[in-house]
Each structure stands twice: as structure tokens, then as C-alpha cells.
LOVEXTI-667961 format. One line per field, with one value per residue: x, y, z of N, C-alpha, C, O, CB in turn. Coordinates in steps of 0.05 Angstrom, whole numbers, plus 5000, padded with zeros to 4 digits. Glycine has a CB too. Example, Ala and Ser with C-alpha at 12.3 -4.5 7.8 and 13.67 -1.06 7.14 Angstrom:
n.px: 5264 | 5257
n.py: 4886 | 4955
n.pz: 5156 | 5142
ca.px: 5246 | 5273
ca.py: 4910 | 4979
ca.pz: 5156 | 5143
c.px: 5264 | 5258
c.py: 4934 | 5001
c.pz: 5156 | 5157
o.px: 5285 | 5268
o.py: 4934 | 5023
o.pz: 5169 | 5161
cb.px: 5226 | 5282
cb.py: 4911 | 4988
cb.pz: 5181 | 5114
END
This chain:
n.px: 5737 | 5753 | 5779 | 5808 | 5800 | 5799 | 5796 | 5768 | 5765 | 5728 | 5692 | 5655 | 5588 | 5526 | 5473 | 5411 | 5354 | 5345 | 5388 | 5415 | 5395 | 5425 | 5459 | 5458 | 5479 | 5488 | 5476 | 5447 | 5417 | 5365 | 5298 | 5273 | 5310 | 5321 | 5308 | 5297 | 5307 | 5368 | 5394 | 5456 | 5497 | 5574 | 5617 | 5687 | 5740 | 5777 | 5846 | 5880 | 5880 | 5917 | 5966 | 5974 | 5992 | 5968 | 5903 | 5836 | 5803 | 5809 | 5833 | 5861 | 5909 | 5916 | 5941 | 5973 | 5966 | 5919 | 5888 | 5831 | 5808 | 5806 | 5852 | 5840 | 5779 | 5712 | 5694 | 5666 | 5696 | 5733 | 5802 | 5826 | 5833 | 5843 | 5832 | 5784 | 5744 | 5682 | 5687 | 5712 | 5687 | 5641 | 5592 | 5527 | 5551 | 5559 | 5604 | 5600 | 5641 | 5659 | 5699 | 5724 | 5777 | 5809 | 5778 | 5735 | 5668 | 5619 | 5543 | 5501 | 5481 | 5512 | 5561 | 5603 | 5658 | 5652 | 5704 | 5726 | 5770 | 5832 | 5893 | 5921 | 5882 | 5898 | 5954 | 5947 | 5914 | 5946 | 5993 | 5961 | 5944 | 6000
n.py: 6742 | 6786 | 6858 | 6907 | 6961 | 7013 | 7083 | 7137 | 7201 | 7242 | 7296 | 7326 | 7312 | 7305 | 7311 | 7328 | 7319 | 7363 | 7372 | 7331 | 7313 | 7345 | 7317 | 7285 | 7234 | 7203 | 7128 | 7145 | 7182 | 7166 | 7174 | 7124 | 7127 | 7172 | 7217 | 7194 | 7167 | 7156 | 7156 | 7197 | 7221 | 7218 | 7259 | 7263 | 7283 | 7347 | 7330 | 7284 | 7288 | 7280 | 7268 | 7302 | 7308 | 7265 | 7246 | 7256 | 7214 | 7148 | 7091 | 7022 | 6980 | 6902 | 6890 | 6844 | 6867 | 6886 | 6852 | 6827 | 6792 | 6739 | 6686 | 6623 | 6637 | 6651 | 6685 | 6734 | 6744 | 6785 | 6811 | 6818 | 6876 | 6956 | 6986 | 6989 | 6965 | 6951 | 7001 | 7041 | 7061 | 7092 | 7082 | 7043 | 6978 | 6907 | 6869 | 6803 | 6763 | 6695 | 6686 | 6738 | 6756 | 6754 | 6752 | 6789 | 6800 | 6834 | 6838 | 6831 | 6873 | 6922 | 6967 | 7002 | 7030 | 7074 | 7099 | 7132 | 7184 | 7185 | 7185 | 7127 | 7113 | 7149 | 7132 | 7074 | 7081 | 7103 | 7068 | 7035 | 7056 | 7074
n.pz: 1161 | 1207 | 1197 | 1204 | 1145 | 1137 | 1157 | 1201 | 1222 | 1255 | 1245 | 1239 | 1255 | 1231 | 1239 | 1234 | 1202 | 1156 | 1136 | 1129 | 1082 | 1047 | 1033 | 0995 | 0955 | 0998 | 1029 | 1082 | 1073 | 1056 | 1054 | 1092 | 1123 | 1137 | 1188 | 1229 | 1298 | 1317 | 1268 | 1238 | 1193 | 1186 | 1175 | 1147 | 1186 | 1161 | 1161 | 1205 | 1276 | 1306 | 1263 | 1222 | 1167 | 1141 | 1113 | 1147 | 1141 | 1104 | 1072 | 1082 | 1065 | 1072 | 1124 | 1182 | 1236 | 1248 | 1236 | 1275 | 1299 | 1353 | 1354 | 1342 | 1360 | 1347 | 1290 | 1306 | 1355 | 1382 | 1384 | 1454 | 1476 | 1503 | 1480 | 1439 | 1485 | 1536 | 1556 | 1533 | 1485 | 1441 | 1451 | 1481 | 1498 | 1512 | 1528 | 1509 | 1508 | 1513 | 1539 | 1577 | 1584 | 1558 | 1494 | 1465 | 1453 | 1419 | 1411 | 1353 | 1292 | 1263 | 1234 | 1248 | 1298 | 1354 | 1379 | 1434 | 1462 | 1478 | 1507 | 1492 | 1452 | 1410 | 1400 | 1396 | 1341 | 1310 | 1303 | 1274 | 1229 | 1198
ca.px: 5755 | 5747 | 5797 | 5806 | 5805 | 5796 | 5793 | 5754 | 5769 | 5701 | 5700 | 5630 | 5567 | 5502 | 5440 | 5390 | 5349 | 5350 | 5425 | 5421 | 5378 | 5432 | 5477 | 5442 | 5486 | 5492 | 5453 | 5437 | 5398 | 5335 | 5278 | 5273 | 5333 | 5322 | 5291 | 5304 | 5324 | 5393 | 5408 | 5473 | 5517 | 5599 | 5626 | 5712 | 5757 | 5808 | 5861 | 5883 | 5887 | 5957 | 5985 | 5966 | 5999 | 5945 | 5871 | 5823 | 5791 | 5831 | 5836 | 5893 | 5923 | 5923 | 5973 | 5968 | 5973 | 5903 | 5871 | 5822 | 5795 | 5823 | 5864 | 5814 | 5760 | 5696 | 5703 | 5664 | 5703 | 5762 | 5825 | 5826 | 5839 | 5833 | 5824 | 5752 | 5735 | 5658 | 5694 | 5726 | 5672 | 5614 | 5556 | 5531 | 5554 | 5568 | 5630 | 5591 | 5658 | 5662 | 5729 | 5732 | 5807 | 5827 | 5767 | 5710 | 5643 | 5597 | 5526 | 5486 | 5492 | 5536 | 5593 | 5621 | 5656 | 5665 | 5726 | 5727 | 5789 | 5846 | 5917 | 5922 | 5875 | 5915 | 5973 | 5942 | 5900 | 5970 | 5997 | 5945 | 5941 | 6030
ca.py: 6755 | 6818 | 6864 | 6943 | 6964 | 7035 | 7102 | 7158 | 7206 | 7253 | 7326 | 7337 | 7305 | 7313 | 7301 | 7345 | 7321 | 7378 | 7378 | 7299 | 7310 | 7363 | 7301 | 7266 | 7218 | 7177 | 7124 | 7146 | 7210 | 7164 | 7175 | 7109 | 7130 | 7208 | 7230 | 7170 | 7192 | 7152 | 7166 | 7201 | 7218 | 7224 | 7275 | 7263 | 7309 | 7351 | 7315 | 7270 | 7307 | 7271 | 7269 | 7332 | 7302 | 7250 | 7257 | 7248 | 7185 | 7129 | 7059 | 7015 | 6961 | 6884 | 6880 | 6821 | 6887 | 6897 | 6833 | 6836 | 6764 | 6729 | 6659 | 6605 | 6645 | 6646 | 6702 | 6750 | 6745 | 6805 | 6796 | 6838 | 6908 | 6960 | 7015 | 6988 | 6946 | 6968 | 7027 | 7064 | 7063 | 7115 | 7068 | 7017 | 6951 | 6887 | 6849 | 6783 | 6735 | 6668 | 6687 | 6756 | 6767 | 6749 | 6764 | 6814 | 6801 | 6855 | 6823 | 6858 | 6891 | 6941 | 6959 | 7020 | 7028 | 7106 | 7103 | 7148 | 7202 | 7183 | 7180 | 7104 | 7102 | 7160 | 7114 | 7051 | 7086 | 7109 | 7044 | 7023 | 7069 | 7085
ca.pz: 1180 | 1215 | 1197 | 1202 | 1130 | 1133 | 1176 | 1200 | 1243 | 1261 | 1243 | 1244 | 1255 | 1209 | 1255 | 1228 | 1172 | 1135 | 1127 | 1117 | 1056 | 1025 | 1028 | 0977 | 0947 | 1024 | 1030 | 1101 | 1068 | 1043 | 1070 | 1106 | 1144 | 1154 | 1209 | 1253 | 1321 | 1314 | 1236 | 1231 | 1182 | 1206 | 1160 | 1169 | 1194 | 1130 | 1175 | 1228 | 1294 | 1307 | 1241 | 1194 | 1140 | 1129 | 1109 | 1157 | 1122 | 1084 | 1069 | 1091 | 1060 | 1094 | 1147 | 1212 | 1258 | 1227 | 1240 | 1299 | 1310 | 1370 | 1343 | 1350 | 1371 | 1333 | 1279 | 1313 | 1377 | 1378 | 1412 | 1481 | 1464 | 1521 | 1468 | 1446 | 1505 | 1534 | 1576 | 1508 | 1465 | 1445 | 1452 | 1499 | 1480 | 1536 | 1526 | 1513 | 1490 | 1534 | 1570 | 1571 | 1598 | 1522 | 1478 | 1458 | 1432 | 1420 | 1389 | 1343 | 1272 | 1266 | 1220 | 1255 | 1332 | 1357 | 1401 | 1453 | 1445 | 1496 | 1489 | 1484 | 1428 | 1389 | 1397 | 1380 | 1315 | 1299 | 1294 | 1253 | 1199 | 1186
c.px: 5746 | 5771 | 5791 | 5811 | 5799 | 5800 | 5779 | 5747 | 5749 | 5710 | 5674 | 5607 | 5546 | 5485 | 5410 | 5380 | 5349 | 5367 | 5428 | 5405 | 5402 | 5465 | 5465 | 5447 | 5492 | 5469 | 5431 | 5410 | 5372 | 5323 | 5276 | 5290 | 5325 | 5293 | 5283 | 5317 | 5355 | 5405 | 5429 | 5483 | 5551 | 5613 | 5660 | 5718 | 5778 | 5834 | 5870 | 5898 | 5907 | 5969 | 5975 | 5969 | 5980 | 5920 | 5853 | 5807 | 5805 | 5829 | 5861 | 5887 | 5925 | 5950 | 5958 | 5957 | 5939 | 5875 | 5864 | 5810 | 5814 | 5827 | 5845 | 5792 | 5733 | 5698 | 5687 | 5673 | 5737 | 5788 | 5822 | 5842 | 5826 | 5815 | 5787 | 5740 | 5710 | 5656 | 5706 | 5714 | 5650 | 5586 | 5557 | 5532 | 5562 | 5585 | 5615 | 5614 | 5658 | 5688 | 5737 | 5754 | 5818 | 5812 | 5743 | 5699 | 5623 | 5575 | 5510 | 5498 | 5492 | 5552 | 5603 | 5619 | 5675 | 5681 | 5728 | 5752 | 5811 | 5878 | 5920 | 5906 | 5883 | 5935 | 5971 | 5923 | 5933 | 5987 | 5987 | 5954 | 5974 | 6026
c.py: 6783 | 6835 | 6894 | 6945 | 6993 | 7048 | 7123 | 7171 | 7235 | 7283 | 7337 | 7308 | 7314 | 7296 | 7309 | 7336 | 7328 | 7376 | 7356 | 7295 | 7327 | 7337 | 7272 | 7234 | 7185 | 7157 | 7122 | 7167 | 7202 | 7163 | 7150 | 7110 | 7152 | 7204 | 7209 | 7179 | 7184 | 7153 | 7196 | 7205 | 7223 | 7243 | 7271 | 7286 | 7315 | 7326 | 7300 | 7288 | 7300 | 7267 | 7282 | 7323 | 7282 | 7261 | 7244 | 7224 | 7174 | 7101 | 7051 | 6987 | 6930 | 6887 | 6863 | 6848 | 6894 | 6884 | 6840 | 6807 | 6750 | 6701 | 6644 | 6608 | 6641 | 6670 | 6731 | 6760 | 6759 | 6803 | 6827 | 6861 | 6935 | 6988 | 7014 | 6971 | 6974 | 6995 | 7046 | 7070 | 7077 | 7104 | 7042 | 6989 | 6928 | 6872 | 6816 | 6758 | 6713 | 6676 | 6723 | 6780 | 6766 | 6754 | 6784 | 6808 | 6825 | 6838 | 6849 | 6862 | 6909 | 6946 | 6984 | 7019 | 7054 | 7095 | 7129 | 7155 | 7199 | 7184 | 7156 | 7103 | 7123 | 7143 | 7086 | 7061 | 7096 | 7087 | 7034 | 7033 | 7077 | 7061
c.pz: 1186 | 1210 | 1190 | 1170 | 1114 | 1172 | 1181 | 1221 | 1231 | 1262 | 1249 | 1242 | 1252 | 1226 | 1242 | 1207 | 1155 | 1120 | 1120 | 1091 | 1030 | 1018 | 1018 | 0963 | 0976 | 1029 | 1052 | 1100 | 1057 | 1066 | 1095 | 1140 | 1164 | 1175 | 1235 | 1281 | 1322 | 1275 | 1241 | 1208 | 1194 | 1176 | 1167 | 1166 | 1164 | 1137 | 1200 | 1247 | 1298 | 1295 | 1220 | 1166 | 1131 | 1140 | 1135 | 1157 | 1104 | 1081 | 1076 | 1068 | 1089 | 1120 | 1181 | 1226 | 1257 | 1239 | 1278 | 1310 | 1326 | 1347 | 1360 | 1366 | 1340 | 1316 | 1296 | 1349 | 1376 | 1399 | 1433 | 1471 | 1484 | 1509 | 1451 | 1463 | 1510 | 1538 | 1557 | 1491 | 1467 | 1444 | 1476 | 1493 | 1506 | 1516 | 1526 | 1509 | 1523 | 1553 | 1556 | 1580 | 1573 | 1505 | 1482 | 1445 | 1432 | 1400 | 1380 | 1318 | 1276 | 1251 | 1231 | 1291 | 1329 | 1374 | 1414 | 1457 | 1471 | 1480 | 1476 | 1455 | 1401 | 1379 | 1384 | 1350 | 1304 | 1285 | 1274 | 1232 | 1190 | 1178
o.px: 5733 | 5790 | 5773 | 5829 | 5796 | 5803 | 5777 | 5731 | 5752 | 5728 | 5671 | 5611 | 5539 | 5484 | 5390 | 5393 | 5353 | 5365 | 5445 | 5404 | 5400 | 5485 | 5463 | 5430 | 5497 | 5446 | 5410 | 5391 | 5356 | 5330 | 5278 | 5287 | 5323 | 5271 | 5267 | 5334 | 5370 | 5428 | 5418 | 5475 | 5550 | 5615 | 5665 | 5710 | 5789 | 5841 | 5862 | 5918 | 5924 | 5991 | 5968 | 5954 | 5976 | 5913 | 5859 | 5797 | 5815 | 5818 | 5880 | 5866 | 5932 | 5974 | 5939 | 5932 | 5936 | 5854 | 5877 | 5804 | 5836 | 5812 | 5836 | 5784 | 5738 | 5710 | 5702 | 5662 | 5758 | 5790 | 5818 | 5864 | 5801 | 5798 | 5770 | 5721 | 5709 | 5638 | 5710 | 5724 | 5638 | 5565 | 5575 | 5514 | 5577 | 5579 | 5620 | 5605 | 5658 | 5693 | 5751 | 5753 | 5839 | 5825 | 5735 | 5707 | 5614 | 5583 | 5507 | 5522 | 5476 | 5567 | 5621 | 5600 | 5695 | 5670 | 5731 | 5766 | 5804 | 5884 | 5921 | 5918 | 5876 | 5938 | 5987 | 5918 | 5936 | 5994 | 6001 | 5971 | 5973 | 6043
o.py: 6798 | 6823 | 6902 | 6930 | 6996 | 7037 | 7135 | 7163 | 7246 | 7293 | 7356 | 7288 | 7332 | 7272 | 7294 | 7342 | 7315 | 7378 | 7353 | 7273 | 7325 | 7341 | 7249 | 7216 | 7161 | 7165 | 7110 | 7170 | 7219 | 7155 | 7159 | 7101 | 7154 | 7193 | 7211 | 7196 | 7203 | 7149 | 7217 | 7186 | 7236 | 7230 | 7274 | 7305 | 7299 | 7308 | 7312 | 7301 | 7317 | 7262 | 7270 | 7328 | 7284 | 7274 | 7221 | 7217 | 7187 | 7092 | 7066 | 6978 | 6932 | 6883 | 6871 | 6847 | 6913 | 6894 | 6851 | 6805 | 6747 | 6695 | 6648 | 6591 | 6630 | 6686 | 6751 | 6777 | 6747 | 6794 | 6851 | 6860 | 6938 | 7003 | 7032 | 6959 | 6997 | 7010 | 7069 | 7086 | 7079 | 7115 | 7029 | 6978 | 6939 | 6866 | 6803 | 6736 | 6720 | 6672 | 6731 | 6804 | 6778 | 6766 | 6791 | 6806 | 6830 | 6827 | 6871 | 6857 | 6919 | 6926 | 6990 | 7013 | 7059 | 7078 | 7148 | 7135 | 7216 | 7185 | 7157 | 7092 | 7118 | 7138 | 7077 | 7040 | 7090 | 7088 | 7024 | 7023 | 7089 | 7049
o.pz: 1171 | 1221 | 1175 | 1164 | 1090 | 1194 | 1160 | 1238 | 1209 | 1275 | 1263 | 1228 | 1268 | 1226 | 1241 | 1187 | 1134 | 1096 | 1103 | 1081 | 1005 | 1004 | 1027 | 0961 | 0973 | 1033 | 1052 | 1116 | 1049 | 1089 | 1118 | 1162 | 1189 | 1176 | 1254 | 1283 | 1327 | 1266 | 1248 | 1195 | 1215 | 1155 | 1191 | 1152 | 1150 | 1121 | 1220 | 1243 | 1291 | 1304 | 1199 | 1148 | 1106 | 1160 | 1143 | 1178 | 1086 | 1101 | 1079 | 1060 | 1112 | 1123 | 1196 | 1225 | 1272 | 1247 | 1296 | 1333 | 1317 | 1328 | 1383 | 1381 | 1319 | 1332 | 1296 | 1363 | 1370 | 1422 | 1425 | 1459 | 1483 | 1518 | 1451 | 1452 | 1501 | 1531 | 1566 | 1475 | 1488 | 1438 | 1485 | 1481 | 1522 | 1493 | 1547 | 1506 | 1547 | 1577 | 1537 | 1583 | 1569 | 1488 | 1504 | 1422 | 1454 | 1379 | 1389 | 1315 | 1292 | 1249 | 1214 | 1306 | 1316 | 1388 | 1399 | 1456 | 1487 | 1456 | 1451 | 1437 | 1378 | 1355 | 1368 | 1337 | 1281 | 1261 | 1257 | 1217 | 1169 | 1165
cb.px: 5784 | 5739 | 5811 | 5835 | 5800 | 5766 | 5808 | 5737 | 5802 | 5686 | 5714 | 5624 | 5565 | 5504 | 5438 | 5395 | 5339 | 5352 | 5452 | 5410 | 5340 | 5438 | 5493 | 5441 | 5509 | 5496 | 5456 | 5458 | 5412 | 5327 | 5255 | 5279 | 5363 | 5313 | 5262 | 5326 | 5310 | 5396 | 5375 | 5480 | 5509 | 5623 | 5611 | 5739 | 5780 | 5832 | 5869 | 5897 | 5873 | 5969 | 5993 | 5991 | 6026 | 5946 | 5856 | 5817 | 5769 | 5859 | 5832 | 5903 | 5950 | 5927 | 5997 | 6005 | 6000 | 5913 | 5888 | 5801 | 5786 | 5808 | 5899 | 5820 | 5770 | 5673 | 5698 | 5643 | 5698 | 5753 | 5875 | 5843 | 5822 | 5853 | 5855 | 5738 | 5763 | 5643 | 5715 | 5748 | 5666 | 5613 | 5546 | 5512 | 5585 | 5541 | 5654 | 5569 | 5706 | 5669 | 5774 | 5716 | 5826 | 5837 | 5763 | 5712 | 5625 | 5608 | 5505 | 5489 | 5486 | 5549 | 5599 | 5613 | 5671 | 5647 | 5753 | 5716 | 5777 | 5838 | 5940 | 5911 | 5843 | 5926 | 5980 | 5927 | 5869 | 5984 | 5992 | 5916 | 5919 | 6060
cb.py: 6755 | 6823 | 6848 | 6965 | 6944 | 7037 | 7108 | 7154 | 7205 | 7241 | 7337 | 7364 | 7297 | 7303 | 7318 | 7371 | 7321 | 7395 | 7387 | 7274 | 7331 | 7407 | 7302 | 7281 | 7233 | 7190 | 7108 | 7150 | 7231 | 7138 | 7175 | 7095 | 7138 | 7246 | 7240 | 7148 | 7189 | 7122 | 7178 | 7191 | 7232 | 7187 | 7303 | 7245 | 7301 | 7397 | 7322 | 7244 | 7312 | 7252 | 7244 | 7362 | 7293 | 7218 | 7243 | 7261 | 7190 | 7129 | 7048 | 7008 | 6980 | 6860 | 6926 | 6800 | 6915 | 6888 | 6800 | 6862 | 6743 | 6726 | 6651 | 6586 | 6678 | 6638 | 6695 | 6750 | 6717 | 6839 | 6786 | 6824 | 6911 | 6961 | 7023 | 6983 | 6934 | 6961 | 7020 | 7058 | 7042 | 7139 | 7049 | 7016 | 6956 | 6866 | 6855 | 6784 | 6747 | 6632 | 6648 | 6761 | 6748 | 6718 | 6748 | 6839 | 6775 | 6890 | 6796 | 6885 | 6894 | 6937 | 6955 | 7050 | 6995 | 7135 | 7099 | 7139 | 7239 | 7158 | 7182 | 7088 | 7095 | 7184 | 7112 | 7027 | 7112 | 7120 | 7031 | 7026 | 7103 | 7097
cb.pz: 1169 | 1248 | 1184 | 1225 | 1126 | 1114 | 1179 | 1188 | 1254 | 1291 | 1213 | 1219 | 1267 | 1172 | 1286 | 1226 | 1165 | 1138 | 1150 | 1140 | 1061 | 1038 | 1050 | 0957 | 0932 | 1055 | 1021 | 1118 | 1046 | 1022 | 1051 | 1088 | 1129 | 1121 | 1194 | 1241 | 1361 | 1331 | 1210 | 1239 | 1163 | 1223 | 1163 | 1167 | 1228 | 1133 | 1171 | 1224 | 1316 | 1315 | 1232 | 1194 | 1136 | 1134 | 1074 | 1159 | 1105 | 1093 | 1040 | 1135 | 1052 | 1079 | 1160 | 1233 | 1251 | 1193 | 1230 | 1297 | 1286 | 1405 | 1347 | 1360 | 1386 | 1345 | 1247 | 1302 | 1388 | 1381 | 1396 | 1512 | 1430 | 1545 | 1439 | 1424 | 1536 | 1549 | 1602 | 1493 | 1458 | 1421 | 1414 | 1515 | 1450 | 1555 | 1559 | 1498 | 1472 | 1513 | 1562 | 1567 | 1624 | 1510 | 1465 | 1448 | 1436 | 1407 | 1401 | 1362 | 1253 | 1280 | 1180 | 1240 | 1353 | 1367 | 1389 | 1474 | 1434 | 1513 | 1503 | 1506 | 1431 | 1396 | 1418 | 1400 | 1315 | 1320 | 1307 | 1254 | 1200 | 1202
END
């Protein structure tokens, strides 16, 4: 199953090798990685720009609300969501799912999707994480 099981909302971004070497313990900081023109680290934010009271980074707990795999879709096919559809997201990705008025495929490995900072997706990351 695909299922949101964390959060991480972006305070800084570590590009620079240098600075990706003084963050030693990641395993983005080995050599292999560093100095790649897309190697990253996402450092989070102290707290969530729309709710102070929580940490910028967290785990959640199961809940349905959670689950992202369309019902009888193939597991990597997400149910229609306008907040990461191709047009909300910080990378280029095509909508490949077979009927895509109801699902979302993105191909490719991957385990992280930047969302692009609107109201809608304050509101629906809000949801998520209370």
C-alpha cells in the first residue's frame, strides 16, 4: 500500500557539497551521492508554517484519510488529488494512470513528492497530519 506515513515541511535546502559532507550521518552525504548535480539534502522547518505548535517533521499514525492508492487500481496508481497532480508538484513528472479523471501514476523511483505551497495544499497537509 502506499500510504503517507510521515511529514516534512522544508526549511532549508543543503546543495553544496561542502555543507552535505558536515552532515555526515545522512546517507545522502557519501561520496557516491555528493556532488551529484541533483543530490540534496531537505533539512525541516523548527515548525509547521500553519500550525506552530507542531514540529516541522513527524510521523503519523495509520488512518484511511492517509491511504493514497485509488480502490482497485494497481498499487502504484493514487486516487485523483489536485494537490499533487503534475501541475502542484516541484518536479516534472506525467500523470501516466490509464483513466486519469480518477487516478495518478507517476513512473519511476522515487520516495519523496515536493508539493508546491498553495492554500489548498496547506489545507489538505492539514488534514493529514491533526
Amino acid at each position: 500500500m502506499q500510504i503517507i506515513w510521515g511529514y516534512l515541511q522544508i526549511g532549508k535546502i543543503i546543495s553544496n557539497p561542502d555543507e552535505i559532507r558536515k552532515v555526515f550521518w545522512h546517507p545522502h552525504s557519501a561520496d557516491r551521492f555528493n556532488g551529484q548535480k541533483t543530490n540534496v539534502i531537505f533539512k525541516a522547518a523548527e515548525s509547521l508554517s500553519f500550525d506552530k505548535s507542531k514540529p516541522g517533521a513527524g510521523l503519523l499514525c495509520f488512518d484511511e484519510k492517509r491511504v493514497l492508492i485509488l480502490e482497485g487500481a494497481t498499487k502504484a496508481t493514487w486516487k485523483m488529488n489536485p494537490v499533487y497532480d503534475p501541475h502542484h508538484i516541484c518536479s516534472k513528472r506525467k500523470n501516466l494512470a490509464k483513466d486519469q479523471s480518477t487516478g495518478i501514476y507517476y513512473a519511476g523511483i522515487w520516495q519523496e513528492l515536493c508539493l508546491m505551497e498553495s492554500e489548498k495544499c496547506t489545507d489538505w497537509a492539514n488534514s493529514i497530519i491533526e
